[in-house]
Every structure is written in structure tokens, then in C-alpha cells.
N, C-alpha and C positions, 0 to 999 in steps of 0.2 A: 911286697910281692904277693901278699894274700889275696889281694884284687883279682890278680888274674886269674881268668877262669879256665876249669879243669875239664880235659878231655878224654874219651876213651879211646877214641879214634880221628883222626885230623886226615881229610885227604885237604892236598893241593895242587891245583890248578894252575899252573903260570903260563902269563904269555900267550893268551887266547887271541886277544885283534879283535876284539868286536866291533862292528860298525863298517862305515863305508858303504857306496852305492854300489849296485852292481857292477860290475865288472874292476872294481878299484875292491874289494872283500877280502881279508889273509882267513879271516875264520870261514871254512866252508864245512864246518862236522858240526852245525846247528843239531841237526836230528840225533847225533850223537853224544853232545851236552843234553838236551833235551830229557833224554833216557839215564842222562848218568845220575842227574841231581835226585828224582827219585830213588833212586837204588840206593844215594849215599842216605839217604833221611830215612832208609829200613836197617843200616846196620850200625852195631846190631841192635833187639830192636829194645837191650837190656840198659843198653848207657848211652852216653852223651856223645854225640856224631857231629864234626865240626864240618866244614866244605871253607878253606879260604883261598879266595880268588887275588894270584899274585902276579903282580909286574903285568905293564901291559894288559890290562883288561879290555879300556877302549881303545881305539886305535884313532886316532885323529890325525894321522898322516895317511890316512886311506880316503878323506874324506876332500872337497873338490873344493877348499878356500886358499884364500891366500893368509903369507904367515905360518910359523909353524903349530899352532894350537888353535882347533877351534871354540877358542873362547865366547868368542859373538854368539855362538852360533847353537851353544850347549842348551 
């Protein structure tokens, strides 16, 4: 268990839906990720600041194939 590595602070993220065409889109707070991943990479600015992105990151049922995963298409 020494491997793994040690944090000060861990925010997380789940369930965002990225991707898809418009009007097919779950994530629409772009500009508000955009602002957050900055702010997490300053705190604080003494120790190790982690960001993990869980469950559902992309969303590939938002996206216009057939099938349920756009495999082909990645």
C-alpha cells in the first residue's frame, strides 16, 4: 500500500457527461469547470492538490451512433 500516493487535499468530480453535439449535451457548466480546475491547482499552494474525475466523465449516450458505446468513433 506504500505505492499509493499521498494527498493533502483530493476534491472530486463525478458524473460531469462530457461530450455530445449540441443540443444532445448533459454537461452545460463548461465555463464553470473551466474556472474550477485553476483554483483546484492553487490550493493550497503548500501541499499536494489531487482533482479526480469520477463516474461518467464522457458521456457517449449523448452522442448521435448507433449501439450503445461509441467505440468506432472514439
Amino acid at each position: 500500500m506504500s505505492d499509493l500516493p499521498a494527498f493533502d487535499e483530493v476534491h472530486v468530480i463525478s458524473d460531469i457527461h462530457m461530450g455530445g453535439k449540441p443540443g444532445l449535451q448533459i454537461m452545460r457548466a463548461t465555463n464553470r469547470l473551466t474556472n474550477f480546475i485553476p483554483w483546484i491547482a492553487k490550493q493550497p499552494p503548500h501541499g499536494r492538490v489531487a482533482l479526480m474525475l469520477n463516474g461518467d466523465v464522457f458521456d457517449t449516450l449523448a452522442e448521435d451512433i448507433r449501439g450503445y458505446a461509441a467505440v468506432d468513433e472514439a
